[in-house]
PAZAPA-4460 file (N, C-alpha, C; in steps of 0.05 Angstrom, whole numbers, plus 32768, in hexadecimal, padded with zeros to 4 digits):
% residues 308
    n_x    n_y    n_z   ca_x   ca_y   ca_z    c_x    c_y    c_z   seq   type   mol
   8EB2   8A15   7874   8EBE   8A2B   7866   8ED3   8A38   7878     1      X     A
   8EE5   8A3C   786A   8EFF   8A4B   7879   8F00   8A6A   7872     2      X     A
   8EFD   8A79   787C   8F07   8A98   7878   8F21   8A9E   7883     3      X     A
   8F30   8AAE   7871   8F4E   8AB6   7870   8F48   8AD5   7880     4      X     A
   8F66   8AD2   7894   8F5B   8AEF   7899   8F7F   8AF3   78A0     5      X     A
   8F87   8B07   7894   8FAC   8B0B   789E   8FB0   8B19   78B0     6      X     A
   8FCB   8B0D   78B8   8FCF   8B10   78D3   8FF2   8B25   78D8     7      X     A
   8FF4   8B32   78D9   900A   8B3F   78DC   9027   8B2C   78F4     8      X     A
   9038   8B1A   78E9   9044   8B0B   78FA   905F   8B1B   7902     9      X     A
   9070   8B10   7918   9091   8B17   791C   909A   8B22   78F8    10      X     A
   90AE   8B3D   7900   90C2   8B46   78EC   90A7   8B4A   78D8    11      X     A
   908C   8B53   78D5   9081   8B59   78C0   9078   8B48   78B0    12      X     A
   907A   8B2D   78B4   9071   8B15   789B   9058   8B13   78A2    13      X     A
   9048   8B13   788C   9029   8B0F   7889   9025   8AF2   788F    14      X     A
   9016   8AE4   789A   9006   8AD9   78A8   8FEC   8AC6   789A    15      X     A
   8FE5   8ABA   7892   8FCA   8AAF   788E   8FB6   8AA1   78A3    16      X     A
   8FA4   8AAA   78AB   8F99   8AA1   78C3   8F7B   8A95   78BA    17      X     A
   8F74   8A82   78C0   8F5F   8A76   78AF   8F41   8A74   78C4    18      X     A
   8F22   8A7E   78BB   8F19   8A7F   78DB   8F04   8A69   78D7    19      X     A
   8EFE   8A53   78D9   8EE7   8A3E   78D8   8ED2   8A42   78E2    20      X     A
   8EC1   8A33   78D3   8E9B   8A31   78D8   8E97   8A23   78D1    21      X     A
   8E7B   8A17   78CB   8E6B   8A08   78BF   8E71   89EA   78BD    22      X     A
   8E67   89DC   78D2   8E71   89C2   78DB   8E72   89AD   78C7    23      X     A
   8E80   899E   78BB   8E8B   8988   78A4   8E6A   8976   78AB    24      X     A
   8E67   897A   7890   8E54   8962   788D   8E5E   8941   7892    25      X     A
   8E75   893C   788A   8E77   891E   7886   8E97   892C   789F    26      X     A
   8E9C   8910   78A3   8EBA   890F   78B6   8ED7   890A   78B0    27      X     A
   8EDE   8913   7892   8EF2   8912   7880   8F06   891C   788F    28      X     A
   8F20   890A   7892   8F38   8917   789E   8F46   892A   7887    29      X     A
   8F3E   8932   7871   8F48   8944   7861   8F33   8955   784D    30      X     A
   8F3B   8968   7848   8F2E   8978   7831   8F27   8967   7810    31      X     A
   8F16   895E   780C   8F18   8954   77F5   8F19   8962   77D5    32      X     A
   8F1A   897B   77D7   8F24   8987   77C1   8F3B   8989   77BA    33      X     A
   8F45   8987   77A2   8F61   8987   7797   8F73   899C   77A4    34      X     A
   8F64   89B7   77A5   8F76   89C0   77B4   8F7E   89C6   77CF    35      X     A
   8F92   89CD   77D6   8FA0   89C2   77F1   8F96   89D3   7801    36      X     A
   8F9A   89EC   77FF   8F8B   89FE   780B   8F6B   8A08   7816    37      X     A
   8F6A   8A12   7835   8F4B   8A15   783B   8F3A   8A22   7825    38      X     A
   8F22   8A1B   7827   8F11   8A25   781B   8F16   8A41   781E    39      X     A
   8F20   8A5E   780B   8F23   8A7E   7815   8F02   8A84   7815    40      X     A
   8F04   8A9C   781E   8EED   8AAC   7820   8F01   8ACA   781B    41      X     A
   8EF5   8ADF   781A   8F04   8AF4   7810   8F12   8B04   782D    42      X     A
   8F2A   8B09   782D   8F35   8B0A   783E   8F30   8B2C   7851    43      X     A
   8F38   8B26   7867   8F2A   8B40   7872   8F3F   8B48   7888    44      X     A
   8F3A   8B63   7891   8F4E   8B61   78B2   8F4A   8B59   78C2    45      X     A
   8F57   8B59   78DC   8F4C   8B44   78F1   8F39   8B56   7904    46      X     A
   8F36   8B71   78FF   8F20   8B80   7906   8EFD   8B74   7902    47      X     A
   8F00   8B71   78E1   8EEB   8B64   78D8   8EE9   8B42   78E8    48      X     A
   8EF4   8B40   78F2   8EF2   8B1E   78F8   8ED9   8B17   790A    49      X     A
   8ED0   8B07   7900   8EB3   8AF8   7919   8EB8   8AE7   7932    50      X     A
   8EA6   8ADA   793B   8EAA   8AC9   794E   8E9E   8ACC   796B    51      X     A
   8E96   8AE6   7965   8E7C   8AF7   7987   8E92   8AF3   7997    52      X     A
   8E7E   8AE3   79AD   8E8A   8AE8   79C4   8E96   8ABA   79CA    53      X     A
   8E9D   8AAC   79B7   8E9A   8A92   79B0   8EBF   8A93   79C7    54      X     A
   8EC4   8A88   79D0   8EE7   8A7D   79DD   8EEF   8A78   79C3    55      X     A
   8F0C   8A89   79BE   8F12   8A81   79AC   8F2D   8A6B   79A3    56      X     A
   8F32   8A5D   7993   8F4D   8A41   7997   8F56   8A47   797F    57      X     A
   8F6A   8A48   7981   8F86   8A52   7966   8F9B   8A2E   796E    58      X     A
   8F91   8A2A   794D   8F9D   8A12   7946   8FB9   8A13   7935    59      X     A
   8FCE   8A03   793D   8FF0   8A07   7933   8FEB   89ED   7929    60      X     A
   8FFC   89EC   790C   9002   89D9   7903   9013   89CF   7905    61      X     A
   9028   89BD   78F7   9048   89B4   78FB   904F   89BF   78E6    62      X     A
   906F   89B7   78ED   907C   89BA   78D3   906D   89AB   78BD    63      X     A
   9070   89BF   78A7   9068   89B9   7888   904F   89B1   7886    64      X     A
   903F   89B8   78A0   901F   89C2   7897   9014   89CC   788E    65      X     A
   8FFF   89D4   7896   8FE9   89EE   788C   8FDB   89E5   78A0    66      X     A
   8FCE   89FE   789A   8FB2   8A06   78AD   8F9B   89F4   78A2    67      X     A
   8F96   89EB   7885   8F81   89E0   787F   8F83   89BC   7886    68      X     A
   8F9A   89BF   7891   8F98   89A0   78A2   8F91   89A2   78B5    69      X     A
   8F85   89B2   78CC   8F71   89B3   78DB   8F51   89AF   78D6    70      X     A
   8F52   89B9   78C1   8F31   89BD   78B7   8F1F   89AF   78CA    71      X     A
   8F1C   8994   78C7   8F07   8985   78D2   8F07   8988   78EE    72      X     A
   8F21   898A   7902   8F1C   8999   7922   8F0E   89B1   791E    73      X     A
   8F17   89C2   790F   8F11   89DA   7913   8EF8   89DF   7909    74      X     A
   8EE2   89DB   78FD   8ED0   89E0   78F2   8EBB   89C1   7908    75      X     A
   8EC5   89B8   791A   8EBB   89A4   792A   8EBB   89C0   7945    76      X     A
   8ECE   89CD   7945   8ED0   89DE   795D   8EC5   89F3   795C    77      X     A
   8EB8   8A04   7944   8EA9   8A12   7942   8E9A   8A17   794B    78      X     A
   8E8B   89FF   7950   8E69   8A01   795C   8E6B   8A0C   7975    79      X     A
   8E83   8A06   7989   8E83   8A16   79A7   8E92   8A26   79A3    80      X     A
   8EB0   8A2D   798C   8EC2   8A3B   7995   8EC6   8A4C   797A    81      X     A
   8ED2   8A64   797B   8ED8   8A76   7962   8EF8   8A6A   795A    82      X     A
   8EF6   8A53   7943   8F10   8A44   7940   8F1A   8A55   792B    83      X     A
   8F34   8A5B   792F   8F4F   8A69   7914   8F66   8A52   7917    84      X     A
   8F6C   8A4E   7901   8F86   8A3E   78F9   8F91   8A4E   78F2    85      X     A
   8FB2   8A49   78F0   8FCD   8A5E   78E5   8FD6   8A4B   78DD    86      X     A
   8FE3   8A5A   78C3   8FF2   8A4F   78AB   900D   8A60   78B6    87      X     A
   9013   8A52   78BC   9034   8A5D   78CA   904A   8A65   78B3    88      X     A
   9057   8A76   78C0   906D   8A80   78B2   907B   8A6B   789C    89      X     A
   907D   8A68   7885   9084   8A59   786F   9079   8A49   7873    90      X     A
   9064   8A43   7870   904C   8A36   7870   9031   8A32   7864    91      X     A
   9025   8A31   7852   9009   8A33   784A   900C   8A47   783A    92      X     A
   8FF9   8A5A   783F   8FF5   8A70   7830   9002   8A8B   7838    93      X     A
   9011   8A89   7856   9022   8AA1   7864   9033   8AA4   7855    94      X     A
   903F   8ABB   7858   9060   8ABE   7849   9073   8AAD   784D    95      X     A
   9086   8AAC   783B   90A0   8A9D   783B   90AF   8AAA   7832    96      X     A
   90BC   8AC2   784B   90D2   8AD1   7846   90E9   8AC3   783F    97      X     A
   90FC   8ABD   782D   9116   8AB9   7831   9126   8AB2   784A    98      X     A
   9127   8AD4   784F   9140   8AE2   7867   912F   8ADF   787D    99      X     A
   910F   8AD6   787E   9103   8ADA   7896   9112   8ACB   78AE   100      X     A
   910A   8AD1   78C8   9114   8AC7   78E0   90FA   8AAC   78E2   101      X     A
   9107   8A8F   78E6   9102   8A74   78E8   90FD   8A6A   7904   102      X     A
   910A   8A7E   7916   910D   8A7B   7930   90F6   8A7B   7946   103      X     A
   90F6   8A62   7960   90E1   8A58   796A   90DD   8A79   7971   104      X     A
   90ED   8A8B   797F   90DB   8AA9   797B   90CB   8AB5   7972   105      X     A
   90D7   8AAF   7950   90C3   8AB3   793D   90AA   8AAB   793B   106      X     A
   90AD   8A8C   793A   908C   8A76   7938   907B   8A86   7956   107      X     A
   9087   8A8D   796B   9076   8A90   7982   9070   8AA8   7983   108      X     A
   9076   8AC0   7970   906F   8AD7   797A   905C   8ADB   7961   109      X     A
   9057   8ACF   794B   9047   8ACD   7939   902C   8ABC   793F   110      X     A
   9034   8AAB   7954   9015   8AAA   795D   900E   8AB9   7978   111      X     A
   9018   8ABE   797A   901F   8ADC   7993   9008   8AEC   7994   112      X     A
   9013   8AF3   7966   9003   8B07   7960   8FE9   8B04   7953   113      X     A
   8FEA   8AE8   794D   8FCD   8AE5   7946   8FC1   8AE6   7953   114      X     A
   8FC0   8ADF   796D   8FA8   8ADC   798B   8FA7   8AF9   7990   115      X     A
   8FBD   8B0E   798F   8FB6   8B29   798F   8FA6   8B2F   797B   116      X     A
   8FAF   8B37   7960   8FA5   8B3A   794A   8F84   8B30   7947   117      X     A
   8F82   8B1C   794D   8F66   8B0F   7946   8F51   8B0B   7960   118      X     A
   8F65   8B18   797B   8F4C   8B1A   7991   8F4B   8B05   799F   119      X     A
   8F51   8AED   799F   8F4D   8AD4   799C   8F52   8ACD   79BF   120      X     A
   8F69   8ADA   79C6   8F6C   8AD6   79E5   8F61   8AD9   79FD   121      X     A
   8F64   8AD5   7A14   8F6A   8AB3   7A17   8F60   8A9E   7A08   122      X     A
   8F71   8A8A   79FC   8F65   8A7E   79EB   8F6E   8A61   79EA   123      X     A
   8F68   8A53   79E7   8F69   8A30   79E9   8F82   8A2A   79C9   124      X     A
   8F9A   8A25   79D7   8FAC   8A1C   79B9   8FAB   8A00   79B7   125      X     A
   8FAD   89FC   799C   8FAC   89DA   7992   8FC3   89DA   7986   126      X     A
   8FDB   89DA   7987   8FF2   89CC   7979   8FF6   89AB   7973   127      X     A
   9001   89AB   7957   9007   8995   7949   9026   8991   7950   128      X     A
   9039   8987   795E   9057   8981   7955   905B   899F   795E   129      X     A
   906B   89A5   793F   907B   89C3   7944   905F   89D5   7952   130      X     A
   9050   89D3   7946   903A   89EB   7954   9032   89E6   796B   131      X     A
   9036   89C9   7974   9037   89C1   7990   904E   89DD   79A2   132      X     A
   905A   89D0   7998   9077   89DF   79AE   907C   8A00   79AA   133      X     A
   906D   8A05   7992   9067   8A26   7992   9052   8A24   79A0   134      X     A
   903E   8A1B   79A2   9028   8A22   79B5   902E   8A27   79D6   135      X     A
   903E   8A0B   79E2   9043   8A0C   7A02   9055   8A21   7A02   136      X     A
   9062   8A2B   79F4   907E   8A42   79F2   906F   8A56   79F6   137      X     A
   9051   8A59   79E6   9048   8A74   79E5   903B   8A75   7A03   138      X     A
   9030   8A62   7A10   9022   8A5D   7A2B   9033   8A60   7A42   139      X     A
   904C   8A56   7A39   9062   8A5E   7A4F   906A   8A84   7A51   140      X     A
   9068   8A8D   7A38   9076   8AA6   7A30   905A   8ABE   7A38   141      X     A
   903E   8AB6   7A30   9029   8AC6   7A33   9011   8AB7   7A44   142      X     A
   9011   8AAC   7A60   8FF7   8A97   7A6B   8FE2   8ABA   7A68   143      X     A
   8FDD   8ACD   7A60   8FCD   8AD8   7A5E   8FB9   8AD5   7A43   144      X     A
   8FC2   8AC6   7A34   8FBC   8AC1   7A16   8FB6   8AAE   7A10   145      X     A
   8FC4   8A8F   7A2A   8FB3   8A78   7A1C   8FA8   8A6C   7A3C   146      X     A
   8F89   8A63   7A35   8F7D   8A5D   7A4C   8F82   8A39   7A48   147      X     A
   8F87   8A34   7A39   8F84   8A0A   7A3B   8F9E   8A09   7A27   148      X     A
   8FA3   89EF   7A25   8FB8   89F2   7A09   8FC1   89CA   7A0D   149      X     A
   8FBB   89C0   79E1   8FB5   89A4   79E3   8FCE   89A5   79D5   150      X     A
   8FEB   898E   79DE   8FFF   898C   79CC   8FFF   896F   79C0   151      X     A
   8FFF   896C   79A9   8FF6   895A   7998   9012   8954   798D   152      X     A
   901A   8935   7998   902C   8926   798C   904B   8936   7986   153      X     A
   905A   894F   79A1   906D   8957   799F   9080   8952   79B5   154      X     A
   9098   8942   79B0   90AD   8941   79C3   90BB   895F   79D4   155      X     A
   90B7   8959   79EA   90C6   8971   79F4   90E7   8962   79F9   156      X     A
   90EE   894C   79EE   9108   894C   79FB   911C   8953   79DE   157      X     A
   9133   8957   79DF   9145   895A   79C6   913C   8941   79B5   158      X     A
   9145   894F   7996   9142   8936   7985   9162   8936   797F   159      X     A
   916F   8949   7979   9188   8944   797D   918E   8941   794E   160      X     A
   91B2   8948   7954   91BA   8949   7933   91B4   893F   791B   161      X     A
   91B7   8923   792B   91AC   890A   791C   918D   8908   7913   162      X     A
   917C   891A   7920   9163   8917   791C   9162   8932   78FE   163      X     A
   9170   8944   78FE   9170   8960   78EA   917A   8955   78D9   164      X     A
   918B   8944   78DC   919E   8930   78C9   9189   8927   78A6   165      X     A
   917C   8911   78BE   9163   88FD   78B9   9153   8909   78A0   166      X     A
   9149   8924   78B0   9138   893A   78A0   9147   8943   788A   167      X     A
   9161   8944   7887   9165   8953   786E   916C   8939   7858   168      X     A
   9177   892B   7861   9170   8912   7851   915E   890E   7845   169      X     A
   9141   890C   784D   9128   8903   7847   9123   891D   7830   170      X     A
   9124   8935   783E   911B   8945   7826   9121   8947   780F   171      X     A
   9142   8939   780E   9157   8936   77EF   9147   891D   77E2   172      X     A
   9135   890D   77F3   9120   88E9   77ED   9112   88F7   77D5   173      X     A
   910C   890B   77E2   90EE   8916   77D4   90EC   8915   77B2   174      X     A
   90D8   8908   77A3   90DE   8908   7787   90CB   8919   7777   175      X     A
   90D2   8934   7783   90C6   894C   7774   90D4   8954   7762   176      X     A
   90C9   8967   774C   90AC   8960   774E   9095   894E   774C   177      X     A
   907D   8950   7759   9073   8932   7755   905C   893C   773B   178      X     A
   905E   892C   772C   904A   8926   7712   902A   892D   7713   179      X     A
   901D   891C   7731   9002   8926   7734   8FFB   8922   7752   180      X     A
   8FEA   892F   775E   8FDE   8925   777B   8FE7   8913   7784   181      X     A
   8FD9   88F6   7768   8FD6   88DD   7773   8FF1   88D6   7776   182      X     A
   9008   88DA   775A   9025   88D2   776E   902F   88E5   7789   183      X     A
   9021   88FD   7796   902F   8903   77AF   9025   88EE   77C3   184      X     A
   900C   88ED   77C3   8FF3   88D7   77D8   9005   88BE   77D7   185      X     A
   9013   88B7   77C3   901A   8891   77BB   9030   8895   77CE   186      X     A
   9046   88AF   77CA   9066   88AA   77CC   905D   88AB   77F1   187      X     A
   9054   88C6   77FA   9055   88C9   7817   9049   88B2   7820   188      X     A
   9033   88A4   7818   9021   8899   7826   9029   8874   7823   189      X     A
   9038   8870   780C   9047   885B   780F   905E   8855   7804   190      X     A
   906F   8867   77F5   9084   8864   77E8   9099   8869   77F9   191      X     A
   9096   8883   7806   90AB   8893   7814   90B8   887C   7828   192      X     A
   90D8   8877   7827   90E5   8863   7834   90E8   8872   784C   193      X     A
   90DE   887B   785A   90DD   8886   787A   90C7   887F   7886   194      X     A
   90AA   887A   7875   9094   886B   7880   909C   884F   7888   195      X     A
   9091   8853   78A4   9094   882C   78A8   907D   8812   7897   196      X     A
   9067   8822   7897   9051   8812   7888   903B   882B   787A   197      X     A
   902C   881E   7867   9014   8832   785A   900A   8843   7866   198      X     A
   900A   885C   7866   8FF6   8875   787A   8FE3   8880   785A   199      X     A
   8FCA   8884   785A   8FBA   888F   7841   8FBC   88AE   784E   200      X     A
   8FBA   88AB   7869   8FB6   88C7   787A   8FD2   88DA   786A   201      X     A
   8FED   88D0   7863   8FFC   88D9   7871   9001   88DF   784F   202      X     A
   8FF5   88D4   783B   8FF5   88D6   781F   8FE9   88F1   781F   203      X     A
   8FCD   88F4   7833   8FC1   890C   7822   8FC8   8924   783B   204      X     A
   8FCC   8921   784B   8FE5   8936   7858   8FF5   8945   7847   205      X     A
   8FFE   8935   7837   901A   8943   782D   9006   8946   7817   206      X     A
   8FF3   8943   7808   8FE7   894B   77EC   8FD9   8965   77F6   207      X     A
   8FD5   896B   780B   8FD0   898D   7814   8FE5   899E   7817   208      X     A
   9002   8996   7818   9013   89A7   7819   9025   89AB   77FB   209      X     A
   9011   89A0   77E5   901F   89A2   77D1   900C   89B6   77BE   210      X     A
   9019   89C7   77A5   9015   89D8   7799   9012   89D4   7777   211      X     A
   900B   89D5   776A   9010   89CD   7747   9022   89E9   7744   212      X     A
   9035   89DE   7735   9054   89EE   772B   904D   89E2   770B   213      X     A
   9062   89F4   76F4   905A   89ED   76DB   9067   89D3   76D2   214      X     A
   9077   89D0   76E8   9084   89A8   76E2   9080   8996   76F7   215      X     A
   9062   899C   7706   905D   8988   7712   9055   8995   7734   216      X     A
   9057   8983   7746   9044   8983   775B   905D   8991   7764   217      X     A
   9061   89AB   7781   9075   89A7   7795   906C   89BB   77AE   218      X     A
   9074   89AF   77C3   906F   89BF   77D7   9067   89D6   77DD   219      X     A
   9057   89E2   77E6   904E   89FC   77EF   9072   8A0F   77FE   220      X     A
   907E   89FA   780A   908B   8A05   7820   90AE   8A04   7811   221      X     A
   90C1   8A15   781A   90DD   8A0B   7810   90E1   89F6   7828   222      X     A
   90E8   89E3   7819   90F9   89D0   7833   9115   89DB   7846   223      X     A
   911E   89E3   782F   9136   89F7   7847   912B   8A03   7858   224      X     A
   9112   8A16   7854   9116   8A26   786D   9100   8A15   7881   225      X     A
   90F0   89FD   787B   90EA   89E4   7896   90FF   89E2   789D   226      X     A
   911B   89D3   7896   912E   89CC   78A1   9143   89E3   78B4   227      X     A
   913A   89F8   78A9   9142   8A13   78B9   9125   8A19   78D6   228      X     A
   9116   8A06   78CD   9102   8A19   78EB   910D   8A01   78FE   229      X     A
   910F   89E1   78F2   9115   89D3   790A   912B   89D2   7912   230      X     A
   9136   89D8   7909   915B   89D7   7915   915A   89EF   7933   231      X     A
   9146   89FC   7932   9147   8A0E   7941   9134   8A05   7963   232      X     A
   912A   89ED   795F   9121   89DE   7978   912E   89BD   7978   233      X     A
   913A   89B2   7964   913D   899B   796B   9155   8990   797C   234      X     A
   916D   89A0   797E   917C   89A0   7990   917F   89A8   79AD   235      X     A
   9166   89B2   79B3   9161   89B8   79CC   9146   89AE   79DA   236      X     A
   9141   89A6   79FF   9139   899A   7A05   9125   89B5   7A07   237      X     A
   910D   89AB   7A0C   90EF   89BB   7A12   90E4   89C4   7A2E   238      X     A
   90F0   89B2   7A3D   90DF   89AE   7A61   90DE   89C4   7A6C   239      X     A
   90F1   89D2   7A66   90ED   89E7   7A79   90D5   89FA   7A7B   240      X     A
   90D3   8A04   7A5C   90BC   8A18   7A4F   909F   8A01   7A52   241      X     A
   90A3   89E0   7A51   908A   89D8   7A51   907F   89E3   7A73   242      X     A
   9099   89DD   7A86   9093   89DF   7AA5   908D   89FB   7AA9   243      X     A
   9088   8A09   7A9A   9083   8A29   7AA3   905E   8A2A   7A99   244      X     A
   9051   8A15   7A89   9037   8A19   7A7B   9029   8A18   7A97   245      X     A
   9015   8A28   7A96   9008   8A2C   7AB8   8FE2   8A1B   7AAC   246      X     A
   8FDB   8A29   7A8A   8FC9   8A18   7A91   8FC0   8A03   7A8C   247      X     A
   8FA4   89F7   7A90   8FA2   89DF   7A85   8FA8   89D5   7A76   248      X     A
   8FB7   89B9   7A6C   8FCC   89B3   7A52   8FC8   8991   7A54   249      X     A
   8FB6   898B   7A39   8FB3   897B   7A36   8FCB   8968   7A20   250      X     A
   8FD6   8956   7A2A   8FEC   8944   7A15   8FE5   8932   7A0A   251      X     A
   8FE1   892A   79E6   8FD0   8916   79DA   8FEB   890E   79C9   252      X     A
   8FF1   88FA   79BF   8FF7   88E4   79B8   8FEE   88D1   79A9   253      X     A
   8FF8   88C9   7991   8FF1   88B4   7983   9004   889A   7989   254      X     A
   8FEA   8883   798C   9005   8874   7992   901E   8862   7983   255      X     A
   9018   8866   796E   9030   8862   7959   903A   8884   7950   256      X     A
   9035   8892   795C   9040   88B1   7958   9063   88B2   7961   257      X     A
   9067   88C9   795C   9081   88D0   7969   908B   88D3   7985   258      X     A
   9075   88E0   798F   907B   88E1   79AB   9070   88C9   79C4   259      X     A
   9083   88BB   79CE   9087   88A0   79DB   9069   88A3   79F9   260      X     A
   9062   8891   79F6   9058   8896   7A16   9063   889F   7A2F   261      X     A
   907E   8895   7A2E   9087   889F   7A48   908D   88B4   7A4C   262      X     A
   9095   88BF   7A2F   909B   88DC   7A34   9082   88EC   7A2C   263      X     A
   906E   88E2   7A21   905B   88F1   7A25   9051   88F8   7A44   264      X     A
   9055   88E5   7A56   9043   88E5   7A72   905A   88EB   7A84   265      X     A
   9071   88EA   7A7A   9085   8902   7A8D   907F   8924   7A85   266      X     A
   9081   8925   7A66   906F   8943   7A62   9062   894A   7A75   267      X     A
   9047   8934   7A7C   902D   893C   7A85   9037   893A   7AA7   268      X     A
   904D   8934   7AB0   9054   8931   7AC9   9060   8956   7AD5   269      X     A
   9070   8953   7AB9   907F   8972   7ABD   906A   8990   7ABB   270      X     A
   9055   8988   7AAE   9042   899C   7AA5   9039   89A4   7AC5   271      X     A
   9034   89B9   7AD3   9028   89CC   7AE6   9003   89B7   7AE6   272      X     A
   8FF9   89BA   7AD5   8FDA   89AD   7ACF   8FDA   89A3   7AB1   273      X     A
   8FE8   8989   7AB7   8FE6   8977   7A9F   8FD8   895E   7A95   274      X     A
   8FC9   8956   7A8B   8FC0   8944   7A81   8FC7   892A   7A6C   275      X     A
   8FBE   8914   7A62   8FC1   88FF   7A54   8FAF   88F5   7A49   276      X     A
   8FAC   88F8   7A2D   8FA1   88E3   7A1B   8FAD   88D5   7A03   277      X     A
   8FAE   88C2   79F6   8FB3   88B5   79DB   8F9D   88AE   79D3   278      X     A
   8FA2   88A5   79B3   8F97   88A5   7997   8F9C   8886   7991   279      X     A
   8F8E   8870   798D   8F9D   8852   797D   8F93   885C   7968   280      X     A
   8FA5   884E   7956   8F9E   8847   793A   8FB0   8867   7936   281      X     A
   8FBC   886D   7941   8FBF   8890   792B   8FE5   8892   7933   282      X     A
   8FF0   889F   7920   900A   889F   7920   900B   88BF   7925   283      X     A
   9026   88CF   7921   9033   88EB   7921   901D   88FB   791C   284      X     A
   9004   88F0   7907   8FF8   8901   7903   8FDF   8905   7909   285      X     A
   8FD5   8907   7927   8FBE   88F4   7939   8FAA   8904   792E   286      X     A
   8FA2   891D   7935   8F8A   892E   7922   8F86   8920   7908   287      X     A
   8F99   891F   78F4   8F93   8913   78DE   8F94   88FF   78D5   288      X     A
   8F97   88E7   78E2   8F97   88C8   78DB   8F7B   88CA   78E8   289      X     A
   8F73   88D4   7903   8F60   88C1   790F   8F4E   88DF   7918   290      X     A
   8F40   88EC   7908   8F36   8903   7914   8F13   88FA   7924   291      X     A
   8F0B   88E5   7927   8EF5   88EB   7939   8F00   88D9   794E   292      X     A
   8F14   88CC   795A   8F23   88C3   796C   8F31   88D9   7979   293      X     A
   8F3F   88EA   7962   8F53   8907   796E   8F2C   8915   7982   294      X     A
   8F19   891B   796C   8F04   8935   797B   8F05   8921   7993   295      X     A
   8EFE   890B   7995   8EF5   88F4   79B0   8EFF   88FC   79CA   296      X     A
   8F26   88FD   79C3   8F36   88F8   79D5   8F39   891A   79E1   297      X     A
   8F2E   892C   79D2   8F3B   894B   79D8   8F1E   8952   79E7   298      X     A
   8F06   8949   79DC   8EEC   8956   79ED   8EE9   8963   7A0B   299      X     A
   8EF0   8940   7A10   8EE7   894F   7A30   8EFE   895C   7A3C   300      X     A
   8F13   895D   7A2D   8F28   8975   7A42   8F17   8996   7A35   301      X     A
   8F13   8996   7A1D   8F09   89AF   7A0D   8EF1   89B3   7A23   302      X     A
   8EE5   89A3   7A30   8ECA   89A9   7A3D   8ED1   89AF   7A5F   303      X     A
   8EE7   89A3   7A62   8EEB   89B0   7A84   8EF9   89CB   7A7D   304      X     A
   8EFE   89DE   7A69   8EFE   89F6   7A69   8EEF   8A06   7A69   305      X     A
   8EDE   89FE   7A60   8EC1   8A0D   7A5F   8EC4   8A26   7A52   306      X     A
   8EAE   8A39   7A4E   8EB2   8A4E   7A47   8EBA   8A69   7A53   307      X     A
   8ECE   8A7B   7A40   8EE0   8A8F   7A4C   8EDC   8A9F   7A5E   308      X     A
***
């Protein structure tokens, strides 16, 4: 069960912060109910929030996530730790201002405020990709706030024009609206001409970030304003802000993922106290292609932190 609890982010945008329990009976890399979204519970302030005295770990998604694609970590992390996921700014169930500010500022001072807001600090961050590089930003910007921090499958070097290019292309691919679930699951998971081969993972990824509209399936999120949050890190290199993270910082990798080995273990070269693991069998999306390989590979760094 997921409880919603909002979170006051940068410039006033409301927030959805999601808090996990109750450990998954079976080991499903996804939610199997139709809808995309965590299980709610009735929403409360972050005054009301639980978790005793448990370390607490605030999980970032990527671009054009949600928070309920964590589920199965986060309700695996429960049992030792008080886990919250964020539904990031145009994202999930948070606002999607228009005019809002897209800016890595933005993404980092909104989880800034969740770890304030919800108590949570010092606190162990798990970033996906983009929530990757908002997480070490926030560890570089506040080491009073995060005690460990795991970056999951994000390049710190430029991706450069051609890569924003790529992205806006693909989004014009898109053949929304889609008709039902099963055609979003078919197109991402084997239709989409940017896949190299079949992902089922990567089908029902994208069937949590979709919504029923009165002519069919479409995104939770505007694509413009994704293509407005990444434009705002992909032209610039990362190292510096990764070389400022002081604490423990574990680097995971899939090895058909995006981020290369070498530059994963130069990361882990440049990091102050950095570490190395990979994932086989799991692509871009290592938590969710391969999630009891991802709990495997993250354990024992989660356990040389010990508690707060």
């Amino acid at each position: 069960m997921a409880r919603r609890i909002d979170v006051t982010g940068a410039g006033g945008v409301r927030l959805a912060a999601w808090e996990f329990g109750d450990p998954p009976k079976t080991d499903r890399a996804h939610d199997p109910s139709p809808s995309p979204a965590p299980a709610p519970a009735p929403s409360s302030s972050p005054s009301a929030s639980g978790g005793g005295d448990l370390p607490g770990v605030l999980l970032l998604h990527g671009l054009m996530g949600r928070a309920s694609h964590w589920a199965p970590t986060a309700r695996w992390l429960s049992a030792r730790h008080r886990a919250v996921a964020l539904d990031q700014r145009g994202h999930g169930r948070s606002d999607k201002p228009p005019r809002a500010s897209y800016t890595r500022d933005a993404y980092v001072e909104d989880a800034e405020a969740a770890l304030e807001q919800l108590g949570l600090g010092p606190a162990v961050l798990i970033g996906h990709a983009m929530g990757a590089l908002t997480a070490w930003q926030l560890a570089a910007k506040r080491p009073d706030l995060v005690r460990g921090l795991i970056i999951c499958d994000m390049r710190a070097s430029a991706l450069g024009a051609a890569s924003q290019h790529t992205w806006t292309e693909w989004f014009r691919a898109w053949p929304v609206p889609f008709a039902t679930l099963a055609d979003v699951r078919k197109w991402f998971g084997e239709d989409d001409p940017w896949v190299e081969r079949p992902n089922r993972a990567r089908g029902e990824f994208y069937a949590e970030v979709m919504a029923e509209s009165p002519d069919g399936w479409r995104p939770v999120f505007e694509p413009e304003q994704m293509l407005r949050s990444r434009e705002t890190w992909v032209y610039d290199a990362h190292w510096e802000e990764l070389a400022q993270v002081r604490c423990p910082t574990l680097v995971v990798r899939g090895l058909d993922g995006e981020l290369g080995r070498a530059e994963a273990q130069e990361m882990v070269r440049v990091l102050p106290n950095g570490q190395y693991a990979e994932v086989a069998d799991a692509g871009h999306l290592v938590h969710y292609d391969q999630p009891e390989a991802w709990r495997t590979a993250i354990e024992p760094f989660l356990t040389t932190l010990g508690p707060t």
